[in-house]
N, C-alpha and C positions, 0 to 999 in steps of 0.2 A: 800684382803683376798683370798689365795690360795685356803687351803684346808681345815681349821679348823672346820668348819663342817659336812667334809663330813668325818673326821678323828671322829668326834663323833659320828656321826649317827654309820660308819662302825663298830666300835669297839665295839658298845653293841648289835646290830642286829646278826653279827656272832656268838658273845660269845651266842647266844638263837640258832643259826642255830647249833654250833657245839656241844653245851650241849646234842644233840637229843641222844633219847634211855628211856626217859620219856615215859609217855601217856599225855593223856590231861585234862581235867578238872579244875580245879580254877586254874586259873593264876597268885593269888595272891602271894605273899611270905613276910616272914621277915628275912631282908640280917643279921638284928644283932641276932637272938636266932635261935634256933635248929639245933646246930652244928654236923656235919655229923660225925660221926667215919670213917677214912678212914682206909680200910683195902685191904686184897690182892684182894679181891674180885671186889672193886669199883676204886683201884688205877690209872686204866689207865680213867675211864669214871669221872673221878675228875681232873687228869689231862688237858682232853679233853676240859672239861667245863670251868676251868680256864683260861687255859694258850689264848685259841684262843680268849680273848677279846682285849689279847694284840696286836694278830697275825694278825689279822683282820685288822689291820692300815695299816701295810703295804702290806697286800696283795689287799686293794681296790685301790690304787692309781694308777690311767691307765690300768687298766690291763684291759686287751679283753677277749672278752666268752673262753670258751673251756670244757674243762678238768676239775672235781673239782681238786683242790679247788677253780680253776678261776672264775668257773661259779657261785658258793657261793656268792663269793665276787663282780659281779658283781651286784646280787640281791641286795644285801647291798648299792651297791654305787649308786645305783639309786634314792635314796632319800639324799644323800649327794649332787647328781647332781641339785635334785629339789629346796633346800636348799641352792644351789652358788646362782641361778638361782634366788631365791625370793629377796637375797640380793640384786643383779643386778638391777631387777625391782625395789629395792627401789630406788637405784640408778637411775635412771631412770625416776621416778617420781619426786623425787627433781627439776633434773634439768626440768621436764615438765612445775612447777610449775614456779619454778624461771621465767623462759622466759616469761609466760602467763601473770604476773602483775609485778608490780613493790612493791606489798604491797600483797605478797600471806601470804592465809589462815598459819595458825600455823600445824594443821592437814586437812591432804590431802590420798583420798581415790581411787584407780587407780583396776577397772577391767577389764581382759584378757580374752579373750578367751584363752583356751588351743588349741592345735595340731589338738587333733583328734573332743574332744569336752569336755563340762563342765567349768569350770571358774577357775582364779585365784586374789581376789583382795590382795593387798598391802594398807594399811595403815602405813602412817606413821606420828607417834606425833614430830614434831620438835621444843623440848622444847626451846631452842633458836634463833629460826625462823631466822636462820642464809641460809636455801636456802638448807644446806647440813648436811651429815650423819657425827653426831658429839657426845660425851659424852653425855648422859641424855635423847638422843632420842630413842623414841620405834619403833620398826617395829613390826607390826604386820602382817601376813599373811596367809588365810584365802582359801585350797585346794576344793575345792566344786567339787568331781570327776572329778577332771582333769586329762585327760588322752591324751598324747602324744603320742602314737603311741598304737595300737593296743592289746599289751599285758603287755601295766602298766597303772597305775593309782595311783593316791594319793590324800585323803582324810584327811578333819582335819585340826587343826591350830596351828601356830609357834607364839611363842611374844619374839620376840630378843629386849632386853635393852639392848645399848649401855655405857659402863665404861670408856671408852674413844673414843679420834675422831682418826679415822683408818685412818693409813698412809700408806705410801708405805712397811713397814719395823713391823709395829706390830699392831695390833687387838684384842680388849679386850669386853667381850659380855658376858651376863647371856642369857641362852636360856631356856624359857618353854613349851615342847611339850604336846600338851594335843590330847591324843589318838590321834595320826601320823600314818594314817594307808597306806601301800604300799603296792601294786600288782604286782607281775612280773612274768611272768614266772609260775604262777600256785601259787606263794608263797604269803601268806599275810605277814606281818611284822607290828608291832604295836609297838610305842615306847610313854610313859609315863614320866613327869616328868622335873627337872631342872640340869643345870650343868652348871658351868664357864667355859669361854672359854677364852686362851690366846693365841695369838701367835706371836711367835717373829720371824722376816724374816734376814738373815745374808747375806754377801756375798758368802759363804758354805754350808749353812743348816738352814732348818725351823725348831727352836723349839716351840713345843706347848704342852700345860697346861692345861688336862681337870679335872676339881673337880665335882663332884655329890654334888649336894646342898640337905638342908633340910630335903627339901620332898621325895628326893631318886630316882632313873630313873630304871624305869624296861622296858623291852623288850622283846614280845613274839612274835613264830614265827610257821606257819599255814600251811602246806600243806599235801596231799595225803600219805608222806612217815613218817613224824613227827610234833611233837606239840610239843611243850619249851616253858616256860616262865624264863628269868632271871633278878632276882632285885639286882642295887646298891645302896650300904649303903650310906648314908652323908658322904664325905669326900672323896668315893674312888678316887685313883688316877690315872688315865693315862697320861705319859708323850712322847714324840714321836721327835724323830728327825729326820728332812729326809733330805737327800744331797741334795742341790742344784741340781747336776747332773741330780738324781733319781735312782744312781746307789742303793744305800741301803738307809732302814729304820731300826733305833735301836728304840724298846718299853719298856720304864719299866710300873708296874703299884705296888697299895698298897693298901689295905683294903678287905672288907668283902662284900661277895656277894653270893646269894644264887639262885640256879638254883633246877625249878621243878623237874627236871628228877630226881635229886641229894637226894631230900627229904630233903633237909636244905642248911645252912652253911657252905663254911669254908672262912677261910683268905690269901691271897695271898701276897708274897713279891716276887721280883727281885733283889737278891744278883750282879747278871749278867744283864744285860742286854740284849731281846732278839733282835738279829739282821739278817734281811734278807735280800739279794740282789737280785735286783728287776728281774732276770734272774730267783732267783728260785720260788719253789712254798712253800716252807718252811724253815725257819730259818735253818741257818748255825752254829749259836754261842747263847750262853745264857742261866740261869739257871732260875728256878722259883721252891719254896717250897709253896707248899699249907699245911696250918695249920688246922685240925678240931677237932673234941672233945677231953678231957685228956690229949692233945699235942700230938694225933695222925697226921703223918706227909709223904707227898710222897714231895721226892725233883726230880725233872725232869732236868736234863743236856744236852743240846744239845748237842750230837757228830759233825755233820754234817747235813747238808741239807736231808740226807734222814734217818737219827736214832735218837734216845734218850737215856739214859740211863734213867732208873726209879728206887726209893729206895723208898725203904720203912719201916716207923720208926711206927709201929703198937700199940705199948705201951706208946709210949710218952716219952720213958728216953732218947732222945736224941741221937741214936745207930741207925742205918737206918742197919737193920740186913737183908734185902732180897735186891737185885739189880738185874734186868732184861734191856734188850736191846730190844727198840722194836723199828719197822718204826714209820716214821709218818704218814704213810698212814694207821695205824690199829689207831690214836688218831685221824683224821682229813679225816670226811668219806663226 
């Protein structure tokens, strides 16, 4: 497994970093009721809030500090790096196990010191007591202030159930984060909640398959300059393909999600596909219509790497009667 979790973690942690313009207070939301009316007033901060859950995938993948939006996305991938990381360790402990007997335990329980300090254990249930990480087995993993270098930490526990046994070429996992909380940088980040995970590895390109389960995954995000909360509904979709190369990532995504700042609601589709190349800092190609109340509607068109176009359909008949041109550096602060 390359990247598939750190393509989930990034993608709902940013969509809370970049919703900001909120205040704070309950962090709760319901992704399915109180649909937003978009109008000229909220069109670009609806925008903003949607499109970057998609944007987020690719802009966590390698990328070094800098400059926002780099530095965003850094924040982000730091708990996607925690997350390869705990995999590893189960990996890790299997074969510990194997070696040590001939007739090892079915579940087996492995604590770490972290870096700086605080602990890491891995548990893992190997419902097949075959030795190794296969369909049916749990990991569990279990952050007790670990903290790795002086200005992060992560808190909280992961329960990845395996769907099937991970090859070289695909990976298939339900994950349940329960309050995942991450420090970086001054930023807390808390992420809530279940999602499938799929990912299929080519000799071209990694496709991968995230679905929000059930219970719904929200994610909010804490520091000095903003507070966000955003919740996804059951079902929503993010799909992501990245080249082999890493020259580009194409994102689409589908469903309903609500961000505090927003004060509700709305629905998201990818007519287009968004696509960026890993040189920039923003999509080059791709469209995304966010849908909210009466069939009020803003559709966002990527020009290039550094515009959008934005329309806006205020009434709902279907007519996007206002069209504006703006950077991406006024939707992605």
């Amino acid at each position: 497994m390359k990247s598939s979790l750190s393509i989930l973690v990034s993608s709902t942690m940013l969509a809370a970093l970049a919703a900001c313009g909120g205040g704070g207070g309950d962090s709760s939301s319901n992704p399915a009721g109180n649909k937003v009316t978009i109008t000229s007033a909220n069109q670009n901060q609806v925008v903003r809030a949607s499109v970057n859950a998609g944007l987020s995938v690719s802009m966590a993948q390698g990328r070094a500090g800098g400059a926002s939006p780099a530095s965003v996305a850094d924040r982000t991938h730091a708990l996607g790096a925690v997350l390869q990381r705990a995999m590893t360790a189960a990996q890790g402990s299997r074969k510990g196990v194997a070696s040590a007997t001939a007739h090892p335990a079915v579940s087996t329980s492995d604590t770490m010191p972290c870096g700086v300090s605080g602990t890491l254990t891995v548990a893992v249930d190997d419902h097949d007591g075959n030795n190794a990480l296969s369909g049916g087995d749990v990991v569990s993993v279990n952050f007790a202030q670990c903290q790795d270098s002086t200005s992060s930490s992560i808190n909280g526990a992961i329960s990845i159930t395996l769907t099937g046994t991970p090859t070289a070429t695909q990976f298939t996992a339900n994950a349940n984060f329960q309050n995942v909380a991450v420090v970086e940088d001054g930023v807390t980040s808390t992420i809530a909640g279940n999602v499938t995970v799929t990912e299929n590895d080519a000799a071209l390109d990694t496709e991968t398959t995230l679905s929000v389960g059930s219970s719904g995954l929200t994610a909010s995000t804490a520091s000095s300059a903003y507070n966000d909360s955003v919740s996804f509904a059951a079902g929503f979709l993010i799909q992501t393909d990245e080249a082999t190369s890493g020259a580009s990532t194409s994102v689409s995504m589908s469903g309903t999600m609500s961000a505090q700042s927003l004060g509700g609601s709305v629905t998201i589709s990818t007519p287009q596909a968004l696509v960026q190349l890993s040189t920039d800092n923003y999509p080059s190609a791709g469209q995304v219509i966010v849908t909210g109340a009466t069939g009020s509607a803003v559709r966002a068109t990527v020009l290039d790497n550094t515009q959008v176009r934005v329309e806006l359909d205020a009434n709902g008949d279907g007519t996007y009667e206002s069209t504006a041109t703006v950077a991406w550096t006024t939707l992605i602060v």
